[in-house]
MOPAC internal coordinates of N, CA, C and O (Angstrom, degrees):
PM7 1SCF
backbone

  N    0.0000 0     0.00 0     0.00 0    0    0    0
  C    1.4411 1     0.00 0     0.00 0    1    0    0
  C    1.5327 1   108.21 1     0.00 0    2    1    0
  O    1.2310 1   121.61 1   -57.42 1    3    2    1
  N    1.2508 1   114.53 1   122.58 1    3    2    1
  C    1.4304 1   107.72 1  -177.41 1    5    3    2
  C    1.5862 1   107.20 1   -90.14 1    6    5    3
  O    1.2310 1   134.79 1   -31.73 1    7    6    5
  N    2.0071 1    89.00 1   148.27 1    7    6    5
  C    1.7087 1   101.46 1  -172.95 1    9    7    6
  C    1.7982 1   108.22 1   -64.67 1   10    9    7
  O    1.2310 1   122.71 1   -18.17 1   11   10    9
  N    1.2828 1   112.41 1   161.83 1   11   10    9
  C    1.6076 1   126.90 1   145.65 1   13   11   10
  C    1.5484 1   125.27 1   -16.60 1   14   13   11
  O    1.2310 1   117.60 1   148.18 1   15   14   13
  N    1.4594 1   122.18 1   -31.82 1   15   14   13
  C    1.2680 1   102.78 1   178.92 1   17   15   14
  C    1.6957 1    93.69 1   -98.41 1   18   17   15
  O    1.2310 1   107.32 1   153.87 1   19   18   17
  N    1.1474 1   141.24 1   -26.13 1   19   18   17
  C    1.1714 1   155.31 1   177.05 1   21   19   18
  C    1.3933 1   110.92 1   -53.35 1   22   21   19
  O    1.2310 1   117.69 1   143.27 1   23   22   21
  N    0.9134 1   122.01 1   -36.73 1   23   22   21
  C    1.7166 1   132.72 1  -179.67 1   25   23   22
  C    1.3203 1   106.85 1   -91.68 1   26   25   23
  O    1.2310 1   118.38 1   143.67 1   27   26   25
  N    1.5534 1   120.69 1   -36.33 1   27   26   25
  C    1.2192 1   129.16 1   156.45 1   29   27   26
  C    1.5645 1   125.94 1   -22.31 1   30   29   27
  O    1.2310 1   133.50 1    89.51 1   31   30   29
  N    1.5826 1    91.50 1   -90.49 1   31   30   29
  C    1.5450 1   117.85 1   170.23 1   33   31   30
  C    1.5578 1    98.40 1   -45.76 1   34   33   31
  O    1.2310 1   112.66 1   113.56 1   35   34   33
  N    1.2923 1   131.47 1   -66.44 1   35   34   33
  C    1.6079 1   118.81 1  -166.34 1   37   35   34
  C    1.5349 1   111.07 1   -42.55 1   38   37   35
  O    1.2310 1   121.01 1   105.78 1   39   38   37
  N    1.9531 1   115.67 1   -74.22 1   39   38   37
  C    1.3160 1    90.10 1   162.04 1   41   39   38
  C    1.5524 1   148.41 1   -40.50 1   42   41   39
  O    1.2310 1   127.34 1   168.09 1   43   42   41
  N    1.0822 1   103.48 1   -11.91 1   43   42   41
  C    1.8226 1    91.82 1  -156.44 1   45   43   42
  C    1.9501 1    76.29 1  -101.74 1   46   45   43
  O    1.2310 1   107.18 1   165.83 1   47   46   45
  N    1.3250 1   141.48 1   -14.17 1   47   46   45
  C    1.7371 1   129.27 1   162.08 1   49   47   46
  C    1.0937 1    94.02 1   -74.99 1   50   49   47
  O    1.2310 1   108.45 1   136.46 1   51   50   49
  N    1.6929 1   139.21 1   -43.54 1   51   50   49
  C    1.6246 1   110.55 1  -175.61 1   53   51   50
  C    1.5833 1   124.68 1   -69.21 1   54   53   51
  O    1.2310 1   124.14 1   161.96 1   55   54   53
  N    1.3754 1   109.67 1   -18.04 1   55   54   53
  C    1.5856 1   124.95 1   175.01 1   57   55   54
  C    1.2834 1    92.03 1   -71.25 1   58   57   55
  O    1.2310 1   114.67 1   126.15 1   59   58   57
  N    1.3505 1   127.70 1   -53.85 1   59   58   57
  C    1.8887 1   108.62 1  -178.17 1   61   59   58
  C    1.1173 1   132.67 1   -81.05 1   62   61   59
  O    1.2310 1   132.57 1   161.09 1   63   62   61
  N    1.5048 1    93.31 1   -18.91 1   63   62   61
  C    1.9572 1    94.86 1   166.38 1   65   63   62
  C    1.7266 1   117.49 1   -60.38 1   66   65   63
  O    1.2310 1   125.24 1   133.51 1   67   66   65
  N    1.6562 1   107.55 1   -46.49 1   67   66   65
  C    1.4369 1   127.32 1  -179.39 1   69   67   66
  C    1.7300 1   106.31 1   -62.39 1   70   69   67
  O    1.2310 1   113.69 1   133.19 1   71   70   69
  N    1.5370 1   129.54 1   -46.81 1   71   70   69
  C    1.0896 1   130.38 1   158.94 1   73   71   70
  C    1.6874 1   121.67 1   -40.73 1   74   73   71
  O    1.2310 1   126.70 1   126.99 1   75   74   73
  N    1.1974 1   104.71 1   -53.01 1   75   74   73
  C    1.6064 1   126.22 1  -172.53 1   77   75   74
  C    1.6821 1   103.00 1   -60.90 1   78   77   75
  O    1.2310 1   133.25 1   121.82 1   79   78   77
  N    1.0346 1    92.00 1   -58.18 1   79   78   77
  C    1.7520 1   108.59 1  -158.26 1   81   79   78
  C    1.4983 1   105.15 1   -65.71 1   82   81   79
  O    1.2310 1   130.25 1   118.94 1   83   82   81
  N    1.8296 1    97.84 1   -61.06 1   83   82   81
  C    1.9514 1   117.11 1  -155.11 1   85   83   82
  C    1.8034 1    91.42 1   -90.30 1   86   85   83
  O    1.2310 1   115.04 1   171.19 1   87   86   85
  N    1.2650 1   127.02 1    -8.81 1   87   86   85
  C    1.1083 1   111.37 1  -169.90 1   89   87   86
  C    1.6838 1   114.49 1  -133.40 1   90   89   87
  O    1.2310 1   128.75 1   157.29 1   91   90   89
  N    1.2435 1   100.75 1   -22.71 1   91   90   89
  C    1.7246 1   100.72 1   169.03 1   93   91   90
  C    2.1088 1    95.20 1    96.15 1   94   93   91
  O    1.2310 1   137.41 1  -157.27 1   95   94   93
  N    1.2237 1    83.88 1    22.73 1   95   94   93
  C    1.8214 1    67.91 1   173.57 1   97   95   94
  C    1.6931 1   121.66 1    72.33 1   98   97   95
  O    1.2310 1   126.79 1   177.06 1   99   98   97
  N    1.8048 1   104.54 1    -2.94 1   99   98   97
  C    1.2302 1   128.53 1  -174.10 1  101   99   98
  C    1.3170 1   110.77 1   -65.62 1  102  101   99
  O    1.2310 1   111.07 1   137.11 1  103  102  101
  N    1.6329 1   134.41 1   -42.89 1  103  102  101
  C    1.1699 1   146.74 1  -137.88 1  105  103  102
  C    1.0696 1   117.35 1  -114.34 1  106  105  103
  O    1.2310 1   101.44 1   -52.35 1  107  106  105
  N    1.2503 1   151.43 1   127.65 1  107  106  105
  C    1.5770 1   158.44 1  -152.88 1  109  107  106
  C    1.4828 1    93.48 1   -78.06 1  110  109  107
  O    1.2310 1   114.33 1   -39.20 1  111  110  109
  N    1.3165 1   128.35 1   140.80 1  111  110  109
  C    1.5640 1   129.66 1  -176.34 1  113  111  110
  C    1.7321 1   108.97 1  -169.90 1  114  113  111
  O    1.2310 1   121.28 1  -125.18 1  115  114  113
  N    1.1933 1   115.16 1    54.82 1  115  114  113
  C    1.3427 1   112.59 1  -160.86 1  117  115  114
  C    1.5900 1   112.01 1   -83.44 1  118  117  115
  O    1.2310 1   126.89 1   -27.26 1  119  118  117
  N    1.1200 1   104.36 1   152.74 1  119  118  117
  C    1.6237 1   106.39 1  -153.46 1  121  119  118
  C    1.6641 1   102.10 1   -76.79 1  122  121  119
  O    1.2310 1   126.41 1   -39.19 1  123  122  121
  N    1.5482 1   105.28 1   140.81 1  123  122  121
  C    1.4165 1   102.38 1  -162.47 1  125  123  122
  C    1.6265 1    98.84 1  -111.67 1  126  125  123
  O    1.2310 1   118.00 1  -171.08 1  127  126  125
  N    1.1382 1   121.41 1     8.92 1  127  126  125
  C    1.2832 1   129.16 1   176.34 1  129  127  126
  C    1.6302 1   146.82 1   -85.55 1  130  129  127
  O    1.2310 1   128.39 1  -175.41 1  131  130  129
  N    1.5512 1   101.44 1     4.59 1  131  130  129
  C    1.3166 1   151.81 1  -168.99 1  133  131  130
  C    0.9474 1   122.78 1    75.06 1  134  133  131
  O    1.2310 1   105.74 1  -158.91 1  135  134  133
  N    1.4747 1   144.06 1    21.09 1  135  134  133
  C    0.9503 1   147.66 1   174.12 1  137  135  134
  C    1.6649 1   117.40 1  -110.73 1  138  137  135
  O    1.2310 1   125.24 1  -126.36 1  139  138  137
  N    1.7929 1   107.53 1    53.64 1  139  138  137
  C    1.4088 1   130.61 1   161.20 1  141  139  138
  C    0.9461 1   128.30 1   -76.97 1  142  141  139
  O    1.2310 1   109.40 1  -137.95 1  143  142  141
  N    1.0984 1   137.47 1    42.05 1  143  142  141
  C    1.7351 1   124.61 1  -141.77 1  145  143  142
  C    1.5317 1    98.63 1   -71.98 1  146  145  143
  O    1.2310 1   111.70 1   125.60 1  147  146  145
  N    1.1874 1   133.25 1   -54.40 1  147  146  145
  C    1.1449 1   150.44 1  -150.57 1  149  147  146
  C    1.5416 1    98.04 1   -56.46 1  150  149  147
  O    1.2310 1   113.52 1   121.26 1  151  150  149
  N    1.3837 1   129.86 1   -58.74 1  151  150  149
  C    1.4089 1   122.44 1  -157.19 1  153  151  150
  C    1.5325 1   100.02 1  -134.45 1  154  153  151
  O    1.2310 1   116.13 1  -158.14 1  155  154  153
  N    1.0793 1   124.96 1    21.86 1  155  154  153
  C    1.6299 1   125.44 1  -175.51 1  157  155  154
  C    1.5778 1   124.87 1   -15.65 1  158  157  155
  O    1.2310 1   127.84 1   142.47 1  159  158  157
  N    1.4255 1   102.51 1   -37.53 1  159  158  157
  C    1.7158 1   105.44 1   176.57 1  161  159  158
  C    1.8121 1   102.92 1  -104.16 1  162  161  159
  O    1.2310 1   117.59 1  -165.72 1  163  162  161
  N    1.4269 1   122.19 1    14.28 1  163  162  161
  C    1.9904 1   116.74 1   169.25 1  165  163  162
  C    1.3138 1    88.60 1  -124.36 1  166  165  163
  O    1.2310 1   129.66 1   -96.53 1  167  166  165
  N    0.9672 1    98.98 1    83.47 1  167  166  165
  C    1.9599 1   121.89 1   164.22 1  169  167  166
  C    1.7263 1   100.28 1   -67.85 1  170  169  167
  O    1.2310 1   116.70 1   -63.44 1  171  170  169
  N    1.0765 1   123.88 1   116.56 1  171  170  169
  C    1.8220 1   132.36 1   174.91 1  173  171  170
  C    1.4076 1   123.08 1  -164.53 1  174  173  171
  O    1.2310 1   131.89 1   -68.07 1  175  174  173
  N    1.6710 1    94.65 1   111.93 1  175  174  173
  C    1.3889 1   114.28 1  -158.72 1  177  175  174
  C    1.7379 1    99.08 1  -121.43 1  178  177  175
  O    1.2310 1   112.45 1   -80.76 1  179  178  177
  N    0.9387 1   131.86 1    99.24 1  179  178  177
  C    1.6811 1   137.62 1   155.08 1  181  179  178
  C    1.4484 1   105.42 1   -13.66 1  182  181  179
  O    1.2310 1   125.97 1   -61.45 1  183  182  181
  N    1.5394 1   106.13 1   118.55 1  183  182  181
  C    1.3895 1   119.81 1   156.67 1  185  183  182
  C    1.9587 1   125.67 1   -39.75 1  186  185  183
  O    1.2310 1   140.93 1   138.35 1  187  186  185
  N    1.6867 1    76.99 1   -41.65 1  187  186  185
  C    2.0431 1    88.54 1  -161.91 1  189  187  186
  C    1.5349 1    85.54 1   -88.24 1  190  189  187
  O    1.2310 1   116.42 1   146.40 1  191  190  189
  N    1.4324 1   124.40 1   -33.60 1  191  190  189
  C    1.0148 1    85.98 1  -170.41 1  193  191  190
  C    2.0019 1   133.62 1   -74.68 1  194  193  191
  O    1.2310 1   127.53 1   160.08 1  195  194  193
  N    1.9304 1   103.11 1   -19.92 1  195  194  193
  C    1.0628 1   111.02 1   151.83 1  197  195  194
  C    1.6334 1   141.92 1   -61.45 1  198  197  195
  O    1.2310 1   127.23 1   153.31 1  199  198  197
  N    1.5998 1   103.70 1   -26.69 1  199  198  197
  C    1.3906 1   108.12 1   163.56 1  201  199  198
  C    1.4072 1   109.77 1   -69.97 1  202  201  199
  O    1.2310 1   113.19 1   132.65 1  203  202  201
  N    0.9714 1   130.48 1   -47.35 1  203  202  201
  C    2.0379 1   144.72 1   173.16 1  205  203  202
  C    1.6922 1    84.01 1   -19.40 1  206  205  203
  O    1.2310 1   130.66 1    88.55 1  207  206  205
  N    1.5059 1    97.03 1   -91.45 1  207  206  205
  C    1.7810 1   112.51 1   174.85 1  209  207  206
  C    1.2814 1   112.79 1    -0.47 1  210  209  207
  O    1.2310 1   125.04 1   103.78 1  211  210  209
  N    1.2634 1   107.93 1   -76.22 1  211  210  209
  C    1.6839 1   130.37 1  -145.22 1  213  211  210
  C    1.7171 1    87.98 1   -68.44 1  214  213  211
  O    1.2310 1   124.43 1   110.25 1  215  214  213
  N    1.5699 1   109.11 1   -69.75 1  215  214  213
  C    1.3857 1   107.46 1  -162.12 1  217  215  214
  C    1.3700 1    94.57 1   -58.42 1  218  217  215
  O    1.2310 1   104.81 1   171.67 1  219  218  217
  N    1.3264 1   145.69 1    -8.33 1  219  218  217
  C    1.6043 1   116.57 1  -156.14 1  221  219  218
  C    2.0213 1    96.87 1   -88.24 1  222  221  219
  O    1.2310 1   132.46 1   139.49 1  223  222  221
  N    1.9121 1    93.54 1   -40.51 1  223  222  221
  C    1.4128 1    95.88 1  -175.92 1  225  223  222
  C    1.4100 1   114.29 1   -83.76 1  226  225  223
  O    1.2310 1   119.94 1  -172.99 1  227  226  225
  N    1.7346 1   117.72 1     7.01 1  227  226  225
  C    1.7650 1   113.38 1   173.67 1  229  227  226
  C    1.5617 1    89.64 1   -68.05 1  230  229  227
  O    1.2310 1   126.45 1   109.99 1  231  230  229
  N    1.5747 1   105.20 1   -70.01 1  231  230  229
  C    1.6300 1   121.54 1  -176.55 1  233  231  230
  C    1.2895 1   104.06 1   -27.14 1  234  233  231
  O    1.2310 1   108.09 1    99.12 1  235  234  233
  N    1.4495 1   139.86 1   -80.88 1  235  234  233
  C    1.5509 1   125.42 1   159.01 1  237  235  234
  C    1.5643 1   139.08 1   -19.94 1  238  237  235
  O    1.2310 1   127.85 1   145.59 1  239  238  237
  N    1.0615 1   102.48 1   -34.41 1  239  238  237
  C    1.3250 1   112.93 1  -175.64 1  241  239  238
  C    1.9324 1    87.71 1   -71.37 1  242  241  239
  O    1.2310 1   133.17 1   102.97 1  243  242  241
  N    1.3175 1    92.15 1   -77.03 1  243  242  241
  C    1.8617 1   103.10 1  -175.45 1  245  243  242
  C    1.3561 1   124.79 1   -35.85 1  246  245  243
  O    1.2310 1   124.69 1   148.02 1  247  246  245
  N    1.5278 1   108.61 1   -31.98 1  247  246  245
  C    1.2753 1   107.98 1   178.81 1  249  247  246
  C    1.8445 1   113.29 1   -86.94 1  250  249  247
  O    1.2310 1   120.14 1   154.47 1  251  250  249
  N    1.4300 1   117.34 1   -25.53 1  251  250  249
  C    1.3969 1   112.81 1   172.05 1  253  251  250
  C    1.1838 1   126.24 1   -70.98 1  254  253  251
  O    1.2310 1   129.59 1   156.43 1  255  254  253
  N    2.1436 1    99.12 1   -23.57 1  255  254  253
  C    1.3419 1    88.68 1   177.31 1  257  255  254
  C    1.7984 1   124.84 1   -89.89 1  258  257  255
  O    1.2310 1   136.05 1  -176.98 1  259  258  257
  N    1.5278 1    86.53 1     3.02 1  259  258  257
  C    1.9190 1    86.32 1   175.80 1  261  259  258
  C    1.2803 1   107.27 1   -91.96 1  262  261  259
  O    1.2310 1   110.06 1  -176.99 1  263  262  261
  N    1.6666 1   136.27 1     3.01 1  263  262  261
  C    1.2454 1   140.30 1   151.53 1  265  263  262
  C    1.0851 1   136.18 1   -89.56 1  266  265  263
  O    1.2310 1   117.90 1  -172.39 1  267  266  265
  N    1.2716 1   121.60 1     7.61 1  267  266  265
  C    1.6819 1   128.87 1   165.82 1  269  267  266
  C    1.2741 1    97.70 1   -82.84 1  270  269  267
  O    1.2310 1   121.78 1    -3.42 1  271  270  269
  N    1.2542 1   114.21 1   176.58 1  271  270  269
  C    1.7387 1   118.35 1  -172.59 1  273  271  270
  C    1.5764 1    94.63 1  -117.38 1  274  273  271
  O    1.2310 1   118.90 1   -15.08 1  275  274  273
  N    1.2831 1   119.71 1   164.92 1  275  274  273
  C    1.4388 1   110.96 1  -171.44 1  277  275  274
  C    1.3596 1   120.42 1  -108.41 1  278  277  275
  O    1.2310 1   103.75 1   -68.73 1  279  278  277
  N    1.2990 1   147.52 1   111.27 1  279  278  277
  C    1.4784 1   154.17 1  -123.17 1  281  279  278
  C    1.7018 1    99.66 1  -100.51 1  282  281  279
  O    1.2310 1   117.38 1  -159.54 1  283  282  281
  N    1.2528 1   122.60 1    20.46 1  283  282  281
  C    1.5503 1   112.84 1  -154.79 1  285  283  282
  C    1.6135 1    89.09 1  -102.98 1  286  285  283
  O    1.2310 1   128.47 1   -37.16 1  287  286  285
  N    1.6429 1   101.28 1   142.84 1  287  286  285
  C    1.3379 1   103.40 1   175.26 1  289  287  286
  C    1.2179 1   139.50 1   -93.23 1  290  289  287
  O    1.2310 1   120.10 1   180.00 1  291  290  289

């Protein structure tokens, strides 16, 4: 099971991959993992780019769960 700073760092590369990739580097996404140096107290994180997130892993969620088979007797 990976520790707290480990889960850290993973999100805060998928926030810059999703910034990088879905947004062109356009979108405020500042790293929440402590390694802000630059602005430590102007915390600014993109709306779309957290909604991006959410809907990508609802859609995942929805689609694995209409592929399990259903155990009811």
């Amino acid at each position: 099971m990976p520790k707290k700073p480990e889960v850290l760092e993973r999100l805060c590369a998928l926030t810059s991959q999703v910034r990088d990739e879905m947004y062109a580097n356009q979108q405020p996404a500042d790293c929440f993992c402590g390694d802000n140096p630059g602005h430590p107290n102007n915390f600014q994180f993109s709306e779309d780019i957290l909604s991006f997130i959410e809907t990508a892993v609802m859609q995942k969620i929805a689609r694995e769960s209409q592929e399990e088979p259903c155990l009811e007797s």
